[in-house]
C-alpha positions as CSV (number, residue, x, y, z in Angstrom):
1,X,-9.0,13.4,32.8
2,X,-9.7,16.7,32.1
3,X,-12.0,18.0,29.6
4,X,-10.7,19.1,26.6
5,X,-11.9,22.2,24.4
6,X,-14.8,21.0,22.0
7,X,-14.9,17.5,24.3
8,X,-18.1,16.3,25.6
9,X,-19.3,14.4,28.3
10,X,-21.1,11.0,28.3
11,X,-23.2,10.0,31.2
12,X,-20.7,8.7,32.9
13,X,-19.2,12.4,33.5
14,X,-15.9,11.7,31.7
15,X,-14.7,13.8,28.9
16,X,-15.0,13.2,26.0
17,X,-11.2,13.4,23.7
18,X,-11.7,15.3,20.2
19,X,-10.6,13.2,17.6
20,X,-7.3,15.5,16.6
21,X,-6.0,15.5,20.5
22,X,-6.5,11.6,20.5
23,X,-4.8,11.1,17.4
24,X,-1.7,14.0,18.9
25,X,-1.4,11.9,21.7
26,X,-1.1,8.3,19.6
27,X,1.3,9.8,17.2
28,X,3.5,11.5,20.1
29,X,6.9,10.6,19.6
30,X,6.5,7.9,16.8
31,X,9.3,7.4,14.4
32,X,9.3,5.1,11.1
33,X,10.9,2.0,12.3
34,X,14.8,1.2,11.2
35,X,15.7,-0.1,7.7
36,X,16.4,-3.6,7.2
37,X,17.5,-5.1,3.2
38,X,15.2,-7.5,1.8
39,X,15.6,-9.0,-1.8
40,X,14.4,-6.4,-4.4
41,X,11.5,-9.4,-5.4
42,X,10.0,-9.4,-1.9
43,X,10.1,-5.5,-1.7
44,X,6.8,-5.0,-3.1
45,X,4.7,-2.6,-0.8
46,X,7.4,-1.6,1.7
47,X,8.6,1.8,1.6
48,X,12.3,2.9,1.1
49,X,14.5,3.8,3.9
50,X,17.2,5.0,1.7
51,X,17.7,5.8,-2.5
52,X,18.3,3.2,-4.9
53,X,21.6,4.2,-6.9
54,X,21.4,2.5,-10.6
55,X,24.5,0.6,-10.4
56,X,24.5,0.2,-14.5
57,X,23.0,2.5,-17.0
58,X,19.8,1.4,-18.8
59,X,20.5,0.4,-21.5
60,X,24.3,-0.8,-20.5
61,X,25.0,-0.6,-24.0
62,X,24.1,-0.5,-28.1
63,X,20.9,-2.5,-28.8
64,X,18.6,-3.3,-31.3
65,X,14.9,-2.4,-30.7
66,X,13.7,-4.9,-33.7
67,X,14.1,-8.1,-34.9
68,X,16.0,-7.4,-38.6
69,X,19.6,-6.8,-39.8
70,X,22.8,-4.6,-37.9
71,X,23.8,-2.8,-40.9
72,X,26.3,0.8,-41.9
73,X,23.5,3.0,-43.0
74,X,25.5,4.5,-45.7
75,X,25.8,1.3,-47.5
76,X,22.1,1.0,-48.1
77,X,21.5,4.9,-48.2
78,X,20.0,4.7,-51.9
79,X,17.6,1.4,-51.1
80,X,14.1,1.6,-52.5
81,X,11.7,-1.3,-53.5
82,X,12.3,-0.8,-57.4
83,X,16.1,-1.1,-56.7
84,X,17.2,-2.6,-53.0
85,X,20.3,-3.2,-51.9
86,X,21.9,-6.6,-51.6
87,X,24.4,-7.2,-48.5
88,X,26.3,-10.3,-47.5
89,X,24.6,-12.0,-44.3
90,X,27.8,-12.8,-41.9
91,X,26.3,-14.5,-39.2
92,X,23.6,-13.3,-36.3
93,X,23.1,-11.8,-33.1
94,X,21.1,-13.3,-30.6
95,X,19.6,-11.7,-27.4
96,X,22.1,-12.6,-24.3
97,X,24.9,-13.6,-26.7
98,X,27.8,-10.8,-27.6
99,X,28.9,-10.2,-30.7
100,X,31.3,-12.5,-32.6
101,X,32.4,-10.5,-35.6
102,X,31.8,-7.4,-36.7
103,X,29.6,-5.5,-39.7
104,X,32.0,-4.9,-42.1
105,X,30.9,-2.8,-46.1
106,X,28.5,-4.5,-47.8
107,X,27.3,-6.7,-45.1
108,X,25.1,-7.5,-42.2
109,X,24.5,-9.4,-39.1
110,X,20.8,-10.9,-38.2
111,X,19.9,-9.7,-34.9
112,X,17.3,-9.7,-32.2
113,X,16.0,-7.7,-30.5
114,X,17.3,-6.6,-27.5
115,X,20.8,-8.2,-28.6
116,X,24.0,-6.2,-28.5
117,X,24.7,-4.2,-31.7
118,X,27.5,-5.4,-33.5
119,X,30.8,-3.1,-34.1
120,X,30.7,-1.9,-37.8
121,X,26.9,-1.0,-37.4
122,X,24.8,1.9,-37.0
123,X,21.1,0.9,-37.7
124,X,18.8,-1.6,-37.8
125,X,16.6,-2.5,-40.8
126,X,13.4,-4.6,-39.6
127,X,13.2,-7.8,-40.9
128,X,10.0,-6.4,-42.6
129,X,11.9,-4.0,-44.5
130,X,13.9,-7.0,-46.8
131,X,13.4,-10.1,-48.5
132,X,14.0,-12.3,-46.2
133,X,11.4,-14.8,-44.4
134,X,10.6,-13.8,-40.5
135,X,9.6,-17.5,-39.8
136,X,12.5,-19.5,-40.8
137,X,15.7,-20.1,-38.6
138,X,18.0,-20.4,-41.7
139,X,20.3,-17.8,-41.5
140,X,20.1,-16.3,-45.5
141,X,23.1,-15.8,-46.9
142,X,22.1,-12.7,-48.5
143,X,19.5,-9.9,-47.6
144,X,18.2,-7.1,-49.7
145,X,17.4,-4.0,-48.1
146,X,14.3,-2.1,-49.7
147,X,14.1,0.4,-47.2
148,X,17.1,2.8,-45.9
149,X,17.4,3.6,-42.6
150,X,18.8,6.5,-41.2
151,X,21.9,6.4,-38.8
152,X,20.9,5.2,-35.2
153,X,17.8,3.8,-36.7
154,X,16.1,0.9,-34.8
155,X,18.8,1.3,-32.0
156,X,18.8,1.6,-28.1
157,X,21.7,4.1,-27.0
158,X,23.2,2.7,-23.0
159,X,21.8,5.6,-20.5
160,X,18.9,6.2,-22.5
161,X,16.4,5.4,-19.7
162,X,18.9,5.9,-16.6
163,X,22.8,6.0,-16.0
164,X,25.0,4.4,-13.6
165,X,25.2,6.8,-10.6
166,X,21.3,8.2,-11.0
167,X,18.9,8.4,-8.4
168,X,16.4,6.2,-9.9
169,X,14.0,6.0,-6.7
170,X,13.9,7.9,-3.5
171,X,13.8,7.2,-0.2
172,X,10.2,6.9,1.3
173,X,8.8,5.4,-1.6
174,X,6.2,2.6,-1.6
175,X,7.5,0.4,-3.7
176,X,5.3,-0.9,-6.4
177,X,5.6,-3.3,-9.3
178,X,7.1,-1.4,-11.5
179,X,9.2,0.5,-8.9
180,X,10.6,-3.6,-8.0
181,X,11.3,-3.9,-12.0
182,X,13.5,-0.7,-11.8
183,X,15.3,-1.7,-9.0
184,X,16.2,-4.7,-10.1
185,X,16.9,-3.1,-13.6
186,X,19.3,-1.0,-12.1
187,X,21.4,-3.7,-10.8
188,X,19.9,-3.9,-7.0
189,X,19.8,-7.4,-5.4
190,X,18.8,-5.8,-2.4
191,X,16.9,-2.6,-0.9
192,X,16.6,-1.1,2.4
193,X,13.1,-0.7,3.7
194,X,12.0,0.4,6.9
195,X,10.9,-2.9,9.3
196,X,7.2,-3.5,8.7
197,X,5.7,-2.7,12.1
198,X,4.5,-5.9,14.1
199,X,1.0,-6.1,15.1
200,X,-0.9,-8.7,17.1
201,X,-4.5,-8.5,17.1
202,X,-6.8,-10.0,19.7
203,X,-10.7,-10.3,20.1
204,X,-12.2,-10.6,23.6
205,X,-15.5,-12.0,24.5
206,X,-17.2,-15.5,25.4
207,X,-19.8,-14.7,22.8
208,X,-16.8,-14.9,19.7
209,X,-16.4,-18.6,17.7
210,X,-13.9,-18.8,15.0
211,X,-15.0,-18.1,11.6
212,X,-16.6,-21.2,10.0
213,X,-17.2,-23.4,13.4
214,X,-20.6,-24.3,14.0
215,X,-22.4,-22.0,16.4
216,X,-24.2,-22.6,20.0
217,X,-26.4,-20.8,20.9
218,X,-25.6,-17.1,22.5
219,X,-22.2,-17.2,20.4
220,X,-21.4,-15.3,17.0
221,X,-18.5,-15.6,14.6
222,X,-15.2,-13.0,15.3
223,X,-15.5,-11.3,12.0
224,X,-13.4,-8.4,13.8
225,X,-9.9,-10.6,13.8
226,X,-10.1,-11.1,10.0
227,X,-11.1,-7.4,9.3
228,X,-8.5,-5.9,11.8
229,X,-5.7,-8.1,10.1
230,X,-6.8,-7.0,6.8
231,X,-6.6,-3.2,7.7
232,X,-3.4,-3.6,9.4
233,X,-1.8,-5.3,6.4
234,X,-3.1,-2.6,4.1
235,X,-1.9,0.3,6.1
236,X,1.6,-1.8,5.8
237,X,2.2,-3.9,9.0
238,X,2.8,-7.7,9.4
239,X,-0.1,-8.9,11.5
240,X,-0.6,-12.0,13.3
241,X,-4.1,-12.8,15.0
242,X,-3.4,-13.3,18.6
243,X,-6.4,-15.6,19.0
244,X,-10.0,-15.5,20.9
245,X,-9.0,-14.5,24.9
246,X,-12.3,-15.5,27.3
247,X,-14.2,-12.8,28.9
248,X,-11.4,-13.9,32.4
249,X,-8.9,-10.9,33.6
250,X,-6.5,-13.7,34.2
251,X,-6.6,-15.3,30.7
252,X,-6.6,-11.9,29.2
253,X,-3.7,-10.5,31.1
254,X,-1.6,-13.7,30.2
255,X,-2.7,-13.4,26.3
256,X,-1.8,-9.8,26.3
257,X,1.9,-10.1,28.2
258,X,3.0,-12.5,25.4
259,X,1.1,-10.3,23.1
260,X,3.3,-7.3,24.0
261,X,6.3,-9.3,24.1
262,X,6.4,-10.1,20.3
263,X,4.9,-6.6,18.8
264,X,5.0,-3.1,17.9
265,X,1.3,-2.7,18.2
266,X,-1.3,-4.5,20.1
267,X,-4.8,-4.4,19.0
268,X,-8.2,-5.5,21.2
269,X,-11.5,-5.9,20.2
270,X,-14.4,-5.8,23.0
271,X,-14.3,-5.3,26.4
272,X,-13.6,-1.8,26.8
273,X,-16.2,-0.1,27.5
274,X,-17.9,0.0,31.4
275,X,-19.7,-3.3,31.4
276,X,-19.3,-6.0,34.1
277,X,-17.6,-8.2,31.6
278,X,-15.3,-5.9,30.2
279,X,-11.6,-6.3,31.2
280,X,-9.4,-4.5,28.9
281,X,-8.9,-0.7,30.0
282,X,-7.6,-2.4,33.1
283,X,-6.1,-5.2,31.7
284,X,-3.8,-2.7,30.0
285,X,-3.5,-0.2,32.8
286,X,-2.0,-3.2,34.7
287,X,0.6,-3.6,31.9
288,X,1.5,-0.3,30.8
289,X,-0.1,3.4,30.9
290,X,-4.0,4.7,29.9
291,X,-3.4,7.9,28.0
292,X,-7.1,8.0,27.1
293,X,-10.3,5.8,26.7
294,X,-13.3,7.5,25.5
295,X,-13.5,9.7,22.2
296,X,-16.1,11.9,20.8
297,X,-16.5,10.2,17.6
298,X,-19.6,8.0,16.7
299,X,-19.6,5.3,16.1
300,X,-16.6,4.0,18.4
301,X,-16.6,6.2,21.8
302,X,-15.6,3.6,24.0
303,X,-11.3,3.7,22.8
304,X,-8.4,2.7,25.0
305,X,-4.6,3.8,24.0
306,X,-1.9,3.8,25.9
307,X,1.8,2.6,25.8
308,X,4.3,0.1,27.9
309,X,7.8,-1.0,27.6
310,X,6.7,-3.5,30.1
311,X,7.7,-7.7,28.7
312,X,9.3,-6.8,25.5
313,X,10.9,-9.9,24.0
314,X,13.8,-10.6,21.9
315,X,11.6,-10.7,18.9
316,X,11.7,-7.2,18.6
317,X,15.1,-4.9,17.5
318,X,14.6,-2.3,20.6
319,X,13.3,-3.3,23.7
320,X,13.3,0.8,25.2
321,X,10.7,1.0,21.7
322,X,7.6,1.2,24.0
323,X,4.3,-1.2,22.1
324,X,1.3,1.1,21.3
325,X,-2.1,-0.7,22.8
326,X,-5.0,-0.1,21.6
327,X,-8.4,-1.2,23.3
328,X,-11.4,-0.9,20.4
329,X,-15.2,-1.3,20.5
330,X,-16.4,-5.0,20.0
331,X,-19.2,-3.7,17.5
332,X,-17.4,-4.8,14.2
333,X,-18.4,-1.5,12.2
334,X,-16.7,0.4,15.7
335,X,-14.0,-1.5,15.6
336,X,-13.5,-1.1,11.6
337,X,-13.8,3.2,12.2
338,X,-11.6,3.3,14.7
339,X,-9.0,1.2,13.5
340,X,-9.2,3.4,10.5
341,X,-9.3,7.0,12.3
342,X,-6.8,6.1,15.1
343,X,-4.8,2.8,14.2
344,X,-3.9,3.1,10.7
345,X,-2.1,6.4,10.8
346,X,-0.1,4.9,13.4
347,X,0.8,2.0,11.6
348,X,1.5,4.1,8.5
349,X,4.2,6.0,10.3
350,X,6.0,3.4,11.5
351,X,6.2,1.9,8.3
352,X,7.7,4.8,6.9
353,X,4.5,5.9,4.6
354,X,4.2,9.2,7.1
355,X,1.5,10.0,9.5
356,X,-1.5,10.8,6.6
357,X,-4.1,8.0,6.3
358,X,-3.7,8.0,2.8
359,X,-6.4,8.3,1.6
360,X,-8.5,10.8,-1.0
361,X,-10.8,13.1,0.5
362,X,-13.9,14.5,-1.6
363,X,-16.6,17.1,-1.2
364,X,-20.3,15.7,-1.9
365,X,-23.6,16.3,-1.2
366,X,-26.0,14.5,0.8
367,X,-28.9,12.5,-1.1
368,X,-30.9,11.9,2.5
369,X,-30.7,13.7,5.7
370,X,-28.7,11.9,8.6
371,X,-29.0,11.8,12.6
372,X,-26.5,11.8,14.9
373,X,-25.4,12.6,18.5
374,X,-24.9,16.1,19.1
375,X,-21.5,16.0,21.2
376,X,-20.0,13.8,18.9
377,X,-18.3,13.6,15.2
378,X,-20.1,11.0,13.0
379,X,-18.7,9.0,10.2
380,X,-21.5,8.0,8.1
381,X,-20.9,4.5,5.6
382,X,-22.2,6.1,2.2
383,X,-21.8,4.9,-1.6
384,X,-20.5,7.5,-3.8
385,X,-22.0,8.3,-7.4
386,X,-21.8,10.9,-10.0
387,X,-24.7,13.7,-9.5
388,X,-27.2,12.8,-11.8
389,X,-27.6,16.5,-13.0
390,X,-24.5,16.2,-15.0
391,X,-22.7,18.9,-12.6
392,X,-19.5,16.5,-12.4
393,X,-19.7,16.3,-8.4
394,X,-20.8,13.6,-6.0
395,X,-23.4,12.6,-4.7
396,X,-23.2,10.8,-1.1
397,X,-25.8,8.3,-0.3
398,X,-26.0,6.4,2.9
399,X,-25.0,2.7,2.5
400,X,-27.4,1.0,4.4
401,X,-28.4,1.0,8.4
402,X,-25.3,3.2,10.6
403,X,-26.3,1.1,13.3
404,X,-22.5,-0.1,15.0
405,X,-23.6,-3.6,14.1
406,X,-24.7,-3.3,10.6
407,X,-21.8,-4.8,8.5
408,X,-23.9,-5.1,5.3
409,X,-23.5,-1.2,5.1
410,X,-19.9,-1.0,5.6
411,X,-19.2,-3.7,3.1
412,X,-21.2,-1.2,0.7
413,X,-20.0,1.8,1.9
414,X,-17.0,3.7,-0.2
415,X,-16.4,6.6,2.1
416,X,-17.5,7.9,5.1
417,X,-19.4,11.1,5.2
418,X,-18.1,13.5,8.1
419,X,-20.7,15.3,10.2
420,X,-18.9,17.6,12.6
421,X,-19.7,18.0,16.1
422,X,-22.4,20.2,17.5
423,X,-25.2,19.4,15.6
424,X,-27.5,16.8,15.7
425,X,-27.6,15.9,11.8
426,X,-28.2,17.4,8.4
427,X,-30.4,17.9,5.5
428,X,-30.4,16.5,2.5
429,X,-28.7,18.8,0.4
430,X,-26.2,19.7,2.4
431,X,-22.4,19.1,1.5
432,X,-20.2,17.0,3.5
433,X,-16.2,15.7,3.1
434,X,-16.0,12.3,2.5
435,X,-13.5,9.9,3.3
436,X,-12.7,7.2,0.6
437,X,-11.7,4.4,2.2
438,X,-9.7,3.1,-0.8
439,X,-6.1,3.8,-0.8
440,X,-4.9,6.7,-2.3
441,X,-1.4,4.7,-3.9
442,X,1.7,4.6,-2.6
């Protein structure tokens, strides 16, 4: 590989990739993957692949906002509490029930809220506004109004919140709760949403036991499976763990094959870099192509990508799709960075939620100095507070040890602080762009 400009060199002589070239080269020719409909209830969190069209206006027609009485306004226009007007009760309205008979002079028609207005009426007077009782069911056979209410009182005109034919959501949209509720307002059973992108992730090493089995000694629990799932879910993929694969080029060749088969994107923990033990780079070179493996970024240099078309299955809805493989560090807090710098902008775009990482950036200043390797971009863990001199900025503190094994610090961490290359550190002091790693929404 040739050395980029702004690339390093580890000792090994091989150039170091900047981060921007590395993430050019994963995002190359990625495309949102094609629509599919899904019920509007299980639509939550995908994105749009087309506009929702309101098939019926909102409100589809007259309704009463209040609980209370479907009167003509001018037939109580001179009601007062010294002298209210008395009206005839004909019958009632209930919510989900059209109207039976109509509001002629001098009466009125109990009504819910939300129920159809009657024909005859033009306002609603709240039960509170007359003499008769809230809590009973007894229909009264008079009411007397003490209040007047002015024409369209009380009343919920059809189109008032959207019409039949409106736009009511645009395509690439994450759809939310409430974007779900307007959908289905609208009249939507169904929406198209782009296919969530399939991703199978795998952890490599003898040393790994499942979370929660007992441990021998030499072995540690795979706390990289359950992180890596959680940050492809977030980022919008449907992940599946792929299981533990034995530090054996034969078991990890098979494990990957069927791995491939079945996703979009294949993600493996440990094993990349140049140890005896560690398979993956040409695990995948045998399966597909290496477009790069090392990246000047700290933590997390030791990064395989690459791409094959090789063993896709009939799970997936194009076979000439080529699967993007990614080979990440085994140190969990490595493995957590790079998924986030490298994986989840991937995944984003093939969801359809564009090629950002979606999240907020912030400028802050540094409460302690930091170290780092000269050649390479760092991404300090920090906590995030207001600056205790009232100035309305931030304040970024490191979260704990930024050694690659230190999960205690991520876990605290709400950002990480970026120190560019060519330096070996900063003051305290200094100002730095943080990356939350909360979602930004939507």
């Amino acid at each position: 590989m040739t050395a980029m400009a702004g690339a390093g060199s580890g000792r090994s002589g091989v150039a170091l990739l900047p981060l921007e070239a590395a993430l050019e080269r994963i995002l190359a020719g990625a495309v949102a993957l094609p629509p599919e409909e899904v019920p509007v209830a299980d639509a939550a969190g995908r994105v749009l692949a087309g506009p929702v069209v309101a098939r019926t206006s909102l409100p589809p027609w007259d309704n009463s906002a209040m609980d209370g009485f479907a009167v003509r306004s001018g037939d109580v226009a001179g009601a007062s509490a010294e002298h209210p007007v008395m009206l005839r009760v004909l019958g009632e309205v209930a919510a989900g029930h059209a109207p039976t008979r109509d509001v002629e002079g001098g009466t009125a028609l109990r009504i819910t809220t939300g129920a159809m207005l009657p024909r005859g009426a033009d306002a609603v007077v709240p039960v509170e506004d007359t003499d008769a009782d809230p809590g009973t069911a007894a229909l009264p056979a008079v009411v007397r109004v003490a209040v007047p209410p002015s024409p369209g009182a009380n009343v919920r005109h059809p189109g008032e919140d959207i019409r039949a034919g409106d736009t009511v959501l645009a395509a690439g949209r994450v759809l939310g709760p409430a974007g779900v509720a307007l959908a289905a307002a609208s009249g939507a059973g169904t929406v198209a949403v782009h296919r969530q992108p399939r991703v199978t992730v795998l952890a490599t090493g003898d040393e790994l036991t499942a979370p929660g089995a007992p441990l021998e000694p030499g072995r540690i629990h795979d706390s990289n499976t359950p992180a890596l799932l959680a940050q492809a879910r977030a980022a919008g993929a449907l992940a599946i763990a792929g299981g533990i694969v034995p530090d054996d080029p034969a078991a990890l060749a098979e494990r990957l094959a069927d791995s491939i088969a079945a996703s979009d994107v294949v993600v493996l923990s440990g094993g990349v870099s140049v140890g005896a033990h560690d398979h993956v780079k040409d695990a995948l070179e045998a399966l597909g192509r290496i477009d790069f493996w090392r990246v000047a970024i700290q933590p997390g240099k030791p990064l395989a990508f690459g791409r094959t078309t090789a063993g896709r299955g009939g799970a997936v809805d194009d076979p000439d799709r080529p699967v993007a493989l990614f080979g990440l560090p085994g140190n969990p807090v490595s493995a957590f960075v790079t998924f986030e710098l490298f994986v989840r902008p991937l995944l984003r775009l093939l969801a359809g939620r564009g090629a950002g990482r979606g999240r907020r950036v912030h400028r802050a200043i540094l409460a302690e100095a930091v170290t780092k390797s000269f050649e390479r971009r760092a991404f300090v863990r920090v906590r995030l507070d207001a600056d205790p001199g009232g100035t309305g900025g931030l304040v970024a503190r490191p979260a704990g040890g930024q050694g690659s094994h230190v999960l205690s610090a991520l876990a605290a961490a709400d950002g990480l602080a970026v120190i560019p290359e060519g330096m070996s550190g900063l003051p305290a002091g200094s100002e730095v762009e943080v990356w939350e790693l909360a979602d930004e929404g939507g």
